[in-house]
ZAROVEX-834983 format. One record per residue (C-alpha): residue in three letters; x, y, z. Coordinates in nm, 2 decimals. Layout:
! ZAROVEX-834983
<atom "ALA", <X, Y, Z>>
...
This chain:
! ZAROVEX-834983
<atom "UNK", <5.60, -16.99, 17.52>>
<atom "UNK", <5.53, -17.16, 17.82>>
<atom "UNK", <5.53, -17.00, 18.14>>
<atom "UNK", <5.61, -17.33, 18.33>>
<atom "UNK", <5.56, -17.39, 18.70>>
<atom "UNK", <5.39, -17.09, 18.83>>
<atom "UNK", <5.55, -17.23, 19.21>>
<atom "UNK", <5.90, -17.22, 19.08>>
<atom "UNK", <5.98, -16.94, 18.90>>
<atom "UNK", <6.33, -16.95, 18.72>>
<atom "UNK", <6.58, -16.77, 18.98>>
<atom "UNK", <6.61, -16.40, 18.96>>
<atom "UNK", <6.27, -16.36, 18.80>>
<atom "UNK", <6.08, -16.32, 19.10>>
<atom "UNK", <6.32, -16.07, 19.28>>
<atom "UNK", <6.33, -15.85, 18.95>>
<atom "UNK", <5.89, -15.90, 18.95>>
<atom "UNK", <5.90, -15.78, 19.36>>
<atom "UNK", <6.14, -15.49, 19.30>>
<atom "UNK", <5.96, -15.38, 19.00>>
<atom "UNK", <5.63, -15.38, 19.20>>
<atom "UNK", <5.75, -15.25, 19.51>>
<atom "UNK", <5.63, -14.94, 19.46>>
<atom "UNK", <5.28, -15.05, 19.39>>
<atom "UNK", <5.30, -15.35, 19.68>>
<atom "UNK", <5.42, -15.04, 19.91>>
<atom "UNK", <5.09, -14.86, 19.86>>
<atom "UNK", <4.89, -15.17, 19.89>>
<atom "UNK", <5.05, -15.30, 20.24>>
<atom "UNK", <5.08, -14.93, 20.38>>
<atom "UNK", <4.71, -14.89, 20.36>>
<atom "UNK", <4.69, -15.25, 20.57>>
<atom "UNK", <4.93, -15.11, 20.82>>
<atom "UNK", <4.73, -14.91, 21.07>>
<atom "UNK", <4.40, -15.14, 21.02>>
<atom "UNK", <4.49, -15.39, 21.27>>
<atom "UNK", <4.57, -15.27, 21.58>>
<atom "UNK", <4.25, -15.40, 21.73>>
<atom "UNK", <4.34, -15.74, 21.60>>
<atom "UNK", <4.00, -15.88, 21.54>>
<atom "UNK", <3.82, -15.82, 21.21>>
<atom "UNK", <3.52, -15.62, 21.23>>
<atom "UNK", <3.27, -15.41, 21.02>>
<atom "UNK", <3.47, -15.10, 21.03>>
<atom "UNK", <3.81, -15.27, 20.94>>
<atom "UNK", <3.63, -15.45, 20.66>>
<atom "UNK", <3.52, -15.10, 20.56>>
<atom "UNK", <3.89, -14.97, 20.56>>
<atom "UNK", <4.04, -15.28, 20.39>>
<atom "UNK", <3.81, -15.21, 20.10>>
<atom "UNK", <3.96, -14.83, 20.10>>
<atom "UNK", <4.30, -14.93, 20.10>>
<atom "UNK", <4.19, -15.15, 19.81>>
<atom "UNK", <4.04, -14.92, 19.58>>
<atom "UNK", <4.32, -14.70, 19.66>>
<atom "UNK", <4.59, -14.91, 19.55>>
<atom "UNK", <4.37, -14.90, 19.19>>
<atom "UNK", <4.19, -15.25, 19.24>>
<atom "UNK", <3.90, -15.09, 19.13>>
<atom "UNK", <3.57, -15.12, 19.36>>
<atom "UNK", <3.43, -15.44, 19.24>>
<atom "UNK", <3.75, -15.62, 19.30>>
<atom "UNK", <3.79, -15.42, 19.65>>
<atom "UNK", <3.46, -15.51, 19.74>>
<atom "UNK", <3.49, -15.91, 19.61>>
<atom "UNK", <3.86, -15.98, 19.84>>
<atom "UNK", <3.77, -15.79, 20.10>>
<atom "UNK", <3.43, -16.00, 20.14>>
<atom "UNK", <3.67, -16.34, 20.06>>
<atom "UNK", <3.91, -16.18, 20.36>>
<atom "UNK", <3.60, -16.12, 20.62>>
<atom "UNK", <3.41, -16.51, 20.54>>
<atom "UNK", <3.47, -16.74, 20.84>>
<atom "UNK", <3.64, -16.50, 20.98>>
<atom "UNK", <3.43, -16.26, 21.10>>
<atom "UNK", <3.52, -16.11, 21.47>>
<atom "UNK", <3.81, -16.36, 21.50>>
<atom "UNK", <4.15, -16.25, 21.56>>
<atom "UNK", <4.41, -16.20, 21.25>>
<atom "UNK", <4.73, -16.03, 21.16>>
<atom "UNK", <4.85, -15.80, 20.92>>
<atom "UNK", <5.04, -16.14, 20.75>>
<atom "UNK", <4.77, -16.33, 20.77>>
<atom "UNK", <4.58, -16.06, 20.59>>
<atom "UNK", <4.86, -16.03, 20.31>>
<atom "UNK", <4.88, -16.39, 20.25>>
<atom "UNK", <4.53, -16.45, 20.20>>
<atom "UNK", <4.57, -16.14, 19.97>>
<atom "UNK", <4.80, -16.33, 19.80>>
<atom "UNK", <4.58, -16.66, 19.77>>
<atom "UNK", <4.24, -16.45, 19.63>>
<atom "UNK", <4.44, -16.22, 19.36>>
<atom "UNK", <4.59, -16.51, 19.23>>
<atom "UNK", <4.26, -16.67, 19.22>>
<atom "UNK", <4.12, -16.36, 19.03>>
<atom "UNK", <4.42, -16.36, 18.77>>
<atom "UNK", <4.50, -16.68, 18.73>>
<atom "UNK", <4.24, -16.71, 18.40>>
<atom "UNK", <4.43, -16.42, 18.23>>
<atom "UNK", <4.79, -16.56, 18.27>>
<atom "UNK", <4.82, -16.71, 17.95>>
<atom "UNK", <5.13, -16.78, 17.78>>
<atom "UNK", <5.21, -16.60, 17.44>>
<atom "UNK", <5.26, -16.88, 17.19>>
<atom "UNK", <5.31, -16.84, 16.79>>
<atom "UNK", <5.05, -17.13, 16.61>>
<atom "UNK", <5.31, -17.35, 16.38>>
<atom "UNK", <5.01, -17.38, 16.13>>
<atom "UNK", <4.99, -17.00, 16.05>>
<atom "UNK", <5.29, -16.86, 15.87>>
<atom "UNK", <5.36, -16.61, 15.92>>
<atom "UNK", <5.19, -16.53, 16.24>>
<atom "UNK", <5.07, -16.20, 16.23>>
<atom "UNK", <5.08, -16.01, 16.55>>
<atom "UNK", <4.92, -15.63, 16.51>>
<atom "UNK", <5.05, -15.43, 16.82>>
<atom "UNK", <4.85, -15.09, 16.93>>
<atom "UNK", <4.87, -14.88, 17.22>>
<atom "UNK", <4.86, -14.49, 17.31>>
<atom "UNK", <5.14, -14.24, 17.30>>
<atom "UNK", <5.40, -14.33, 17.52>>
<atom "UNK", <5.33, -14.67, 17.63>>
<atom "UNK", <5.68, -14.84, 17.54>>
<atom "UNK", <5.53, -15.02, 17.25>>
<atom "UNK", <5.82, -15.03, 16.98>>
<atom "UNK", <6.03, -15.14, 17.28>>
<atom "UNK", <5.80, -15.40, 17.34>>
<atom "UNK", <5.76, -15.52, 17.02>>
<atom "UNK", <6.15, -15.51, 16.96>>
<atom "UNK", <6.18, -15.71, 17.32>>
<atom "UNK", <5.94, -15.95, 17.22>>
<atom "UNK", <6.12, -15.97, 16.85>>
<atom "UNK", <6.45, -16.03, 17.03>>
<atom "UNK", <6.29, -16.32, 17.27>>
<atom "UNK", <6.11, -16.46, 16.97>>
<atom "UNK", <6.46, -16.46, 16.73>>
<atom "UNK", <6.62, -16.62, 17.05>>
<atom "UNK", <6.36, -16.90, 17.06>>
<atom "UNK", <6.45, -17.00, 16.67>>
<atom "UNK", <6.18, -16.76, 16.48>>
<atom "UNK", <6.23, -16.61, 16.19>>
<atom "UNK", <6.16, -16.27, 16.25>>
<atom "UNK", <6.00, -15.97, 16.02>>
<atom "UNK", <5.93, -15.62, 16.17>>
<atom "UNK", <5.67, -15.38, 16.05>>
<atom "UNK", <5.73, -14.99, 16.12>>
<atom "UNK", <5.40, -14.91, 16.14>>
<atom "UNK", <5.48, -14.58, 16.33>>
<atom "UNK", <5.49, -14.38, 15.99>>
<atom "UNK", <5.41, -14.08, 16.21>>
<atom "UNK", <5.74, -14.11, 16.44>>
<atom "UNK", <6.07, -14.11, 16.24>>
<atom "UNK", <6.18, -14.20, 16.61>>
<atom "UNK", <6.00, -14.50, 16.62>>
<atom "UNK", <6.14, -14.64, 16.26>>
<atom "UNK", <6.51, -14.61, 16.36>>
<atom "UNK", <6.40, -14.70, 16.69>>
<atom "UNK", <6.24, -15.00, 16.55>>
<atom "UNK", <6.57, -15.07, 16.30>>
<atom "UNK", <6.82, -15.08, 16.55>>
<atom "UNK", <6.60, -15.35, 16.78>>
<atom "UNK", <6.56, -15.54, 16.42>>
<atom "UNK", <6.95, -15.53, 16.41>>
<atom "UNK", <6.99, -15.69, 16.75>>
<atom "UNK", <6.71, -15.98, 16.71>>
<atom "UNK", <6.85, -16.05, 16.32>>
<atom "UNK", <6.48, -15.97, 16.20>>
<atom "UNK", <6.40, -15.77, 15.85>>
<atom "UNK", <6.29, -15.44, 15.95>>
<atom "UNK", <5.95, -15.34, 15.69>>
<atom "UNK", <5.93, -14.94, 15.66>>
<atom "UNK", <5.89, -14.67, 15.48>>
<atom "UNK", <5.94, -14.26, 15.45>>
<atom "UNK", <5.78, -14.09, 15.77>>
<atom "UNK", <5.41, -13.97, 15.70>>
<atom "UNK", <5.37, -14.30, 15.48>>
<atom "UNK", <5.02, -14.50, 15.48>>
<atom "UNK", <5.04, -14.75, 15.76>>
<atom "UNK", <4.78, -14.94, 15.63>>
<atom "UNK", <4.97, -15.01, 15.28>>
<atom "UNK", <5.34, -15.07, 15.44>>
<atom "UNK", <5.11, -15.34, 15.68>>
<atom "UNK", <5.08, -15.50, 15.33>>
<atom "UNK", <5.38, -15.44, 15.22>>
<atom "UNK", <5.52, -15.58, 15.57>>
<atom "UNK", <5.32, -15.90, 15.50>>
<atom "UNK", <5.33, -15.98, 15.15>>
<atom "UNK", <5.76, -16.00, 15.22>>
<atom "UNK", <5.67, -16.19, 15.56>>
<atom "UNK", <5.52, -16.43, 15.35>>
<atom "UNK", <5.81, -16.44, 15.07>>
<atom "UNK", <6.04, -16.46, 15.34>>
<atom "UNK", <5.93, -16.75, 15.42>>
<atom "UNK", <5.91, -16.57, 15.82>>
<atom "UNK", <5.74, -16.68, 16.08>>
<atom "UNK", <5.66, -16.42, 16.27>>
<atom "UNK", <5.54, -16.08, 16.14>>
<atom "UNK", <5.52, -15.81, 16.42>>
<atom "UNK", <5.35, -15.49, 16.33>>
<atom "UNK", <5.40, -15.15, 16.52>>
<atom "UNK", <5.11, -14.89, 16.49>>
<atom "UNK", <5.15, -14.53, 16.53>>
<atom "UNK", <5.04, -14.46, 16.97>>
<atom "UNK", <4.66, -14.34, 16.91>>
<atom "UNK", <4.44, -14.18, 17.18>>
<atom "UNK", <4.13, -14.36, 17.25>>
<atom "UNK", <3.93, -14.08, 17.21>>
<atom "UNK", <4.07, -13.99, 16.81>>
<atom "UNK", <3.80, -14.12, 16.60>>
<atom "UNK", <4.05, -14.12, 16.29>>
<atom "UNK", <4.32, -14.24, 16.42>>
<atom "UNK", <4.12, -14.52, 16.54>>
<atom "UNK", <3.97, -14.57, 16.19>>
<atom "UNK", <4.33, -14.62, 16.07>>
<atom "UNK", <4.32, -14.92, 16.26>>
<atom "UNK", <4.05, -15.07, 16.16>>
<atom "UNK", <4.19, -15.03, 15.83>>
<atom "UNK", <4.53, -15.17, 15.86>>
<atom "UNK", <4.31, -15.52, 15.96>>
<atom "UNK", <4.04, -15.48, 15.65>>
<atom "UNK", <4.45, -15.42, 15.42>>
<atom "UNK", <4.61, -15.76, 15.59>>
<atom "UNK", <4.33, -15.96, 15.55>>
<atom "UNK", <4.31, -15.89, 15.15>>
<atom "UNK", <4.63, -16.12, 15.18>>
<atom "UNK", <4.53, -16.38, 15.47>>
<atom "UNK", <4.18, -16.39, 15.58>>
<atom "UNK", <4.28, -16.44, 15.93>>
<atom "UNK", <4.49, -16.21, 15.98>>
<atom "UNK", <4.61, -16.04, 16.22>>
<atom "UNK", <4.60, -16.36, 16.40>>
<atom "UNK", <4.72, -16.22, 16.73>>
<atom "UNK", <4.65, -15.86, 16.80>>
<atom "UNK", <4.81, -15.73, 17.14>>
<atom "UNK", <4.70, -15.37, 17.32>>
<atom "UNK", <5.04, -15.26, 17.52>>
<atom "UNK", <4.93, -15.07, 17.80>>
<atom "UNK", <5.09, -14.81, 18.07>>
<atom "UNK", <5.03, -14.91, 18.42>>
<atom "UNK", <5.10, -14.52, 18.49>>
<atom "UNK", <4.77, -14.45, 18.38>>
<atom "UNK", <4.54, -14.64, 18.62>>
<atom "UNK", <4.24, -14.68, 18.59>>
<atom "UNK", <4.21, -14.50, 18.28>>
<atom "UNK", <4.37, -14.88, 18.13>>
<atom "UNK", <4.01, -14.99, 18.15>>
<atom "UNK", <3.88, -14.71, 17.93>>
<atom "UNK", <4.17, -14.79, 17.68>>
<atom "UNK", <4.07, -15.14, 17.64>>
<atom "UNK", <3.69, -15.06, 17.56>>
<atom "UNK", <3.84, -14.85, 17.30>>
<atom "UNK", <4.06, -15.07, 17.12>>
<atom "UNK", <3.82, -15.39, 17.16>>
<atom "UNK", <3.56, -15.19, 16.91>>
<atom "UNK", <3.82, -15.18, 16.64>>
<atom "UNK", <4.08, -15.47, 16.65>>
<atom "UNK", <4.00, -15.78, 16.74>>
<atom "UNK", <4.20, -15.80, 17.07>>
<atom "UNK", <4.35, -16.09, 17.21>>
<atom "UNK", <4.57, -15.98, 17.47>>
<atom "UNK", <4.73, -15.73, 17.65>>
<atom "UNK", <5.14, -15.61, 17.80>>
<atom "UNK", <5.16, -15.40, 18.06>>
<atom "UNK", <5.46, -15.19, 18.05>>
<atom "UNK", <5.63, -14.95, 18.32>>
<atom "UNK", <5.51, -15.14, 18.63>>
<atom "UNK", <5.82, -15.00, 18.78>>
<atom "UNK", <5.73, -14.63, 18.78>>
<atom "UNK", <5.44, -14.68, 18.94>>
<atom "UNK", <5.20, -14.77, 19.28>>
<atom "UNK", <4.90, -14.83, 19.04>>
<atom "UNK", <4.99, -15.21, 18.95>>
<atom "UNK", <4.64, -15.31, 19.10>>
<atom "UNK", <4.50, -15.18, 18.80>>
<atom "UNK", <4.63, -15.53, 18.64>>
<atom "UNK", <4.39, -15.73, 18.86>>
<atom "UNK", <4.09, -15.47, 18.77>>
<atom "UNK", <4.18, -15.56, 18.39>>
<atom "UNK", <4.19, -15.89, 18.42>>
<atom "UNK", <3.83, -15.90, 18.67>>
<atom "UNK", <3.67, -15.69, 18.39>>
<atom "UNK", <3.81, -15.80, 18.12>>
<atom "UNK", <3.96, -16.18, 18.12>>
<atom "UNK", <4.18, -16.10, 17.85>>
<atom "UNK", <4.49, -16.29, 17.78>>
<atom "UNK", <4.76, -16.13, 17.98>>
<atom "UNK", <5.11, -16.21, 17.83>>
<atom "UNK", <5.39, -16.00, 17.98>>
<atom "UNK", <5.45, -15.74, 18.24>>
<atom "UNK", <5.70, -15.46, 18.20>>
<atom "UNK", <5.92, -15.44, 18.53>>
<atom "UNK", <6.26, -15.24, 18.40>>
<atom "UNK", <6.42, -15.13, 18.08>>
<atom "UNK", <6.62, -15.48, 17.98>>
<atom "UNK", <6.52, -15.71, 17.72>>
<atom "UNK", <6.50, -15.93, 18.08>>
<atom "UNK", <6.26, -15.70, 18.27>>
<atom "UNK", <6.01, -15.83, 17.97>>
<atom "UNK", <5.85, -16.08, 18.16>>
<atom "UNK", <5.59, -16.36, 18.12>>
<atom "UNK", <5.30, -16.30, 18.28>>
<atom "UNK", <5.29, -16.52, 18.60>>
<atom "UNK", <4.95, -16.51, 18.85>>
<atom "UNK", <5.11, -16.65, 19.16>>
<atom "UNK", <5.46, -16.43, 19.18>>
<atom "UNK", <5.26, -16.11, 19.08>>
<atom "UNK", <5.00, -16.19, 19.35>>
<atom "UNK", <5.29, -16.25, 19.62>>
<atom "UNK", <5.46, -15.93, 19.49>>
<atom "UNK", <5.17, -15.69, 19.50>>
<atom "UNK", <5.06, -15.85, 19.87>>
<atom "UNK", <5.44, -15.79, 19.93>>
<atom "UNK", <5.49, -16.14, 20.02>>
């Protein structure tokens, strides 16, 4: 899927991407507010840019990194609160623009096996019945994997988006082995003759050895069947959470071999900064952002509009 040219977005995109980060580009630009009264950029206002920064959940590194881009050259000289937002605007775009990678399924691998994980309550069965739908829409034949055997929620859940994209739906009685019904799930992807297999886990804390284990097994199970397999594994995130994101990522790195991340709910939040932390830390693959609830508000990840919304440009 390409994400085509970052400087023209298709219409309506952007203005969904800048509501659905208002609340996050509010906290950013109302910590700029007061620091420019004295119009000339000194010490101290460097110093209180940098707070405003880590505020809005940039994380210190990053704070410290833009706010040192914002002060070179310019240094005692006279700038305004636009100024300031646009160069914003140039330096996080600069810092994300290695992580905005399309998501795209490889024609030689058939199926394509996408493993999705997350914790509780990230929005990851609707993510991965979104991404199903957009998928089915682009000519893909689809094959869900109900992975949630924990959640009778999530099967149904998971059933109705299969339904709506045209995809088999893979699943089982609740409290079955998730591991097995990932076999299951692609040994009929592959009779199918699909080309996309999209696997749902059951939401895991980071910090549940066993549940993390499970994991690790449902990659050992699909690999008895296709030796690289999963070939795309995807870590849906909450931006609600902050900066505990970061934590979640070392978590899931030591048992699946991650290759990207979704961050849901940027909506409901004012910690969207934490994106730019990820992606400094990181330099993951990042492949959609969450702005809404519509199949719409799934949107391709796009450096330049999500650096001009969060700098509220």
């Amino acid at each position: 899927m390409s994400s085509g040219d970052p400087s023209n977005p298709k219409p309506g995109l952007f203005a969904r991407l800048k509501a659905g980060l208002s609340r996050s580009s509010s906290s950013l630009t109302s910590g700029l507010g007061g620091l420019f009264t004295k119009k000339h950029l000194d010490a101290e206002t460097i110093a209180e840019l940098e707070d405003a920064l880590i505020r809005a959940d940039l994380g210190a590194s990053v704070a410290a990194s833009l706010a040192g881009q914002i002060s070179k050259d310019r240094f005692d000289k006279e700038i305004s609160e636009e100024e300031i937002r646009a160069i914003l605007a140039q330096e996080i775009a600069k810092l994300l623009t290695p992580s905005a990678k399309a998501f795209a399924v490889e024609p030689g691998k058939k199926p394509f096996v996408v493993l999705v994980a997350g914790v509780n309550g990230t929005g990851k069965t609707t993510t991965i019945g979104k991404l199903a739908a957009l998928l089915s829409s682009q000519g893909h034949k689809i094959v869900l994997a109900a992975g949630d055997t924990f959640r009778a929620a999530a099967i149904e859940q998971l059933q109705i988006w299969g339904k709506r994209a045209g995809a088999k739906v893979v699943a089982k009685e609740s409290g079955a082995d998730s591991a097995g019904l990932a076999y299951d799930a692609l040994a009929q992807a592959k009779e199918d003759g699909a080309d996309v297999l999209l696997i749902d886990t059951a939401g895991r804390l980071q910090n549940k050895s066993g549940l993390m284990a499970e994991l690790e097994k449902i990659v050992r199970v699909l690999r008895k069947l296709d030796d690289e397999a999963p070939h795309a594994a995807i870590l849906v995130l909450d931006a609600t959470t902050g900066q505990n994101a970061l934590s979640q990522v070392e978590a899931f790195k030591k048992v699946m071999p991650l290759t990207g991340l979704i961050m849901t709910k940027l909506d409901g939040t004012a910690k969207g900064g934490i994106l730019v932390a990820l992606a400094h830390k990181f330099g993951l693959p990042i492949h959609f952002v969450g702005v809404g609830e519509g199949i719409e508000d799934l949107q391709e990840f796009d450096a330049q509009s999500f650096a001009q919304a969060l700098a509220g440009n």
